[in-house]
C-alpha positions in Angstrom: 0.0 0.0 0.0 1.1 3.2 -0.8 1.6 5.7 1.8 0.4 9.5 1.0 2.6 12.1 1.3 3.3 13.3 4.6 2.1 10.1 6.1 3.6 7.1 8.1 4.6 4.1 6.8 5.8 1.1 8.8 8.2 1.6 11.8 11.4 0.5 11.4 11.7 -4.0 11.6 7.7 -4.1 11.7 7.7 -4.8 7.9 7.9 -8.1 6.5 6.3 -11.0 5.1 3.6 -12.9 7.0 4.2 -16.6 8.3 2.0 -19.0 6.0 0.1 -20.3 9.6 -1.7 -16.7 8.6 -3.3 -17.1 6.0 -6.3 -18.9 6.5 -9.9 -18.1 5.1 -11.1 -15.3 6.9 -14.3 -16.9 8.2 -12.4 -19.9 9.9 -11.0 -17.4 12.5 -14.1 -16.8 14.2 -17.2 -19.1 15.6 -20.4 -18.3 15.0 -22.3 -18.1 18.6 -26.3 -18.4 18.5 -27.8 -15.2 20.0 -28.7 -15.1 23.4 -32.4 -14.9 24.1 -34.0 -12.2 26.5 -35.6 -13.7 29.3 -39.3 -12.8 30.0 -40.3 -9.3 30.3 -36.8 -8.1 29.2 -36.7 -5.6 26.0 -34.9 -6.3 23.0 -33.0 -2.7 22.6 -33.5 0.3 24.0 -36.8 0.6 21.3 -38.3 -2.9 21.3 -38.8 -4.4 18.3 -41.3 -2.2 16.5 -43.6 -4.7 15.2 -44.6 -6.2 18.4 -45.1 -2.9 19.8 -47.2 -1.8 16.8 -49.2 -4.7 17.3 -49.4 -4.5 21.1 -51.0 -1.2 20.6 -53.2 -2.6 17.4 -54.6 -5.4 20.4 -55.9 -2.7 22.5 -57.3 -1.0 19.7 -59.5 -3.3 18.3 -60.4 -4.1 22.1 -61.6 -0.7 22.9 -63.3 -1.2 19.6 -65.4 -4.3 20.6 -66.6 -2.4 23.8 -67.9 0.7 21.7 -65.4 2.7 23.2 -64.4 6.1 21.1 -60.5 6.1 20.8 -58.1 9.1 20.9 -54.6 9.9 20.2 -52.9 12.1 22.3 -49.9 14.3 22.5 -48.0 17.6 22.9 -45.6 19.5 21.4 -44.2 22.9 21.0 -44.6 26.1 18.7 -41.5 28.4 18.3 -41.6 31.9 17.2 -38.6 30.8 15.2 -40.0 29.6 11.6 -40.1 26.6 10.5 -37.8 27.1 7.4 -39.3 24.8 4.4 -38.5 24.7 0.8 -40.9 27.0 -1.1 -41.0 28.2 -4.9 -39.9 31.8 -5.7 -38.5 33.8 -8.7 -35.6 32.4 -10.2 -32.4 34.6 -8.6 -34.3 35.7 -5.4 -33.8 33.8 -2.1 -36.3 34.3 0.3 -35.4 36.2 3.3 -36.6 35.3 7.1 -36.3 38.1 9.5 -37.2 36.7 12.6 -36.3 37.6 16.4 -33.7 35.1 18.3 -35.9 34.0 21.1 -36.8 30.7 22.8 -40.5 31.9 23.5 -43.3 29.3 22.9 -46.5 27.8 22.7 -47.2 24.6 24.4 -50.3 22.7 22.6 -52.3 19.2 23.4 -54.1 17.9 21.1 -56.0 14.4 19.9 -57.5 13.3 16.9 -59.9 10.1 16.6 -60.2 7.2 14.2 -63.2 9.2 13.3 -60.8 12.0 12.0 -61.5 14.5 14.4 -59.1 17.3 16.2 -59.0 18.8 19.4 -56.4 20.9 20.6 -55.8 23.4 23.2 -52.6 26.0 23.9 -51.1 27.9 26.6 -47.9 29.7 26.9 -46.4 27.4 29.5 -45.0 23.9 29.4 -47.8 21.4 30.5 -48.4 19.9 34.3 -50.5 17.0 35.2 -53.3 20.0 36.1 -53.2 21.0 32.1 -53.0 16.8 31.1 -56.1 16.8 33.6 -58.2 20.0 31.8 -57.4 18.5 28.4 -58.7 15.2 29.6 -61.8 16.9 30.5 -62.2 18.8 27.5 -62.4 15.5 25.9 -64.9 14.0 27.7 -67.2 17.1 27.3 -66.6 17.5 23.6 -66.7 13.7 22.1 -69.8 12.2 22.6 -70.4 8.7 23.7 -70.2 6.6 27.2 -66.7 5.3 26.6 -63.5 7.3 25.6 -59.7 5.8 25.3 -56.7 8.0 25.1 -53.4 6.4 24.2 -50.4 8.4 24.3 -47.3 7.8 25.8 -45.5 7.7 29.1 -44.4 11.0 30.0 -44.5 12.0 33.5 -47.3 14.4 33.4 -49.6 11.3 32.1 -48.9 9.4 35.0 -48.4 11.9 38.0 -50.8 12.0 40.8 -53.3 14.9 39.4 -54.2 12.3 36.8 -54.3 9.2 39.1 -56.8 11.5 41.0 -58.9 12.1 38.5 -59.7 8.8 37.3 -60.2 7.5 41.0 -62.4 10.6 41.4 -65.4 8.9 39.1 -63.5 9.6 35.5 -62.8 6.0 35.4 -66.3 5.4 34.7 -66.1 6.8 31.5 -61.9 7.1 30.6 -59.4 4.4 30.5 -55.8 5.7 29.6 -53.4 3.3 27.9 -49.7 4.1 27.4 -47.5 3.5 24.1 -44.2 1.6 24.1 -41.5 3.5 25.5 -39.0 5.4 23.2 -41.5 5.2 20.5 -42.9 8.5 19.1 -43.0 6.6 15.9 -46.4 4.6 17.0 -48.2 7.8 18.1 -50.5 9.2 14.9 -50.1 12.7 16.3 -46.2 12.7 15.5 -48.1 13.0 12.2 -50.1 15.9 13.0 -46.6 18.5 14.6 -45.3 17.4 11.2 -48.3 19.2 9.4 -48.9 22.0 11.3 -45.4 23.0 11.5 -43.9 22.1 8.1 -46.9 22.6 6.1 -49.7 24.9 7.7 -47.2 26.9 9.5 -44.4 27.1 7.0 -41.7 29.6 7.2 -43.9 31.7 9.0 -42.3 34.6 11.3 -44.1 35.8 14.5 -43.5 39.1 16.4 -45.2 37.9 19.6 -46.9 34.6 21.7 -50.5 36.7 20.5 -49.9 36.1 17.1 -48.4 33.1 17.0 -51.4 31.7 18.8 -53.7 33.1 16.5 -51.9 31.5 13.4 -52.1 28.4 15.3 -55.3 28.3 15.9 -56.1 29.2 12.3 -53.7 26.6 11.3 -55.6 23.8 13.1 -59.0 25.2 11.8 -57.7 24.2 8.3 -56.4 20.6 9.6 -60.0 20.3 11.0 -61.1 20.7 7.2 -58.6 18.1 6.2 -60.5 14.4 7.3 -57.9 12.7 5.0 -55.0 13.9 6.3 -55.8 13.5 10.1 -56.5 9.8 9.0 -53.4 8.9 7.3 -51.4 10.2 9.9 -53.2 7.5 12.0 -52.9 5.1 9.2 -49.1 5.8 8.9 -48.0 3.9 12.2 -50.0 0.8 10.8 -53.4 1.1 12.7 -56.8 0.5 10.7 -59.4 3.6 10.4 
């Protein structure tokens, strides 16, 4: 092998010809082990293995099904000031230009949608407690119809803190059963789907002065999602679940 210029070659009686015991075929210097098995109840990787997850969820699904129950997917996310920067057509020779303020100011939205293709959402301009998780929840109930409502989302710590374990043992449990998605798995949860819309496509390279406005645009944004029944369903069709 050539060395580049500049480089290091081989020190000094380190270079010389192999013994012939060397060369073997490659694949006679190792043994092939078989792969351990994970006992019961252990996971497979940090993520699981995705389809038994997908399915897991799928099971309870088609369960809350059977029992006439009304399901919801469930979420929250955050909506910068900053703009979501997005490609976007424009004369030939002029870039686009963004002037936008350097600021870590946000909303904080929760939001839902059904296998019906239905939205709800609400906003605030502060990061979400168990109290908010518990108002949304509520929200909910009053606004879908029907005896029986599930909400999956996952396992954040403001889905399982005591203001919501109150809730349900305060009579909610009558009506709401709360399941929880895999951990470290944002990939099974429809309303990944729905940030990815709002932001990248209703809210495109948009530039807000202030948490007023930005609110409004939100809330206009999700006004046109609510128009959009095809869209809300393939992002719950994406993760693999039946509408």
């Amino acid at each position: 092998m050539d060395v580049r210029e500049g480089g290091y070659g081989d020190p000094k009686g380190v270079r010389g010809q192999l013994p012939s015991c060397s060369r073997q075929p490659f694949a006679q210097g190792f043994e092939a082990e078989p792969a351990e098995t994970p006992a019961p109840g252990e996971s497979e990787g940090r993520g699981g293995h995705r389809a038994l997850e997908r399915a897991e969820v799928a099971f309870a699904q088609k369960g809350a099904q059977k029992e006439g129950r009304t399901i919801a997917f469930a979420d929250q996310s955050g909506f910068y000031l900053l703009p979501m920067v997005v490609r976007t057509y424009v004369p030939v020779g002029k870039t686009p230009v963004l002037k936008e303020k350097l600021t870590r100011d946000h909303l904080s939205a929760m939001s839902a949608i059904t296998l019906e293709g239905k939205l709800y959402m609400m906003e605030q301009e502060r990061s979400f407690k168990g109290e908010d998780a518990v108002r949304f929840l509520k929200h909910l109930l009053r606004q879908i119809p029907g005896k029986l409502l599930v909400v999956i989302w996952d396992g954040s710590p403001i889905h399982r803190g005591g203001a919501v374990k109150d809730f349900l043992t305060s009579g909610a449990a009558s009506r709401l059963k709360l399941e929880q998605l895999p951990g470290y798995a944002p990939d099974l949860n429809p309303e990944e789907g729905v940030w990815k819309h709002l932001k990248c496509v209703e809210l495109k390279n948009l530039c807000c002065e202030s948490l007023t406005e930005l609110k409004v645009e939100l809330r206009k944004a999700k006004e046109r999602l609510r128009h959009k029944r095809e869209v809300i369903l393939g992002c719950i069709r994406q993760p693999g679940f039946e509408v």
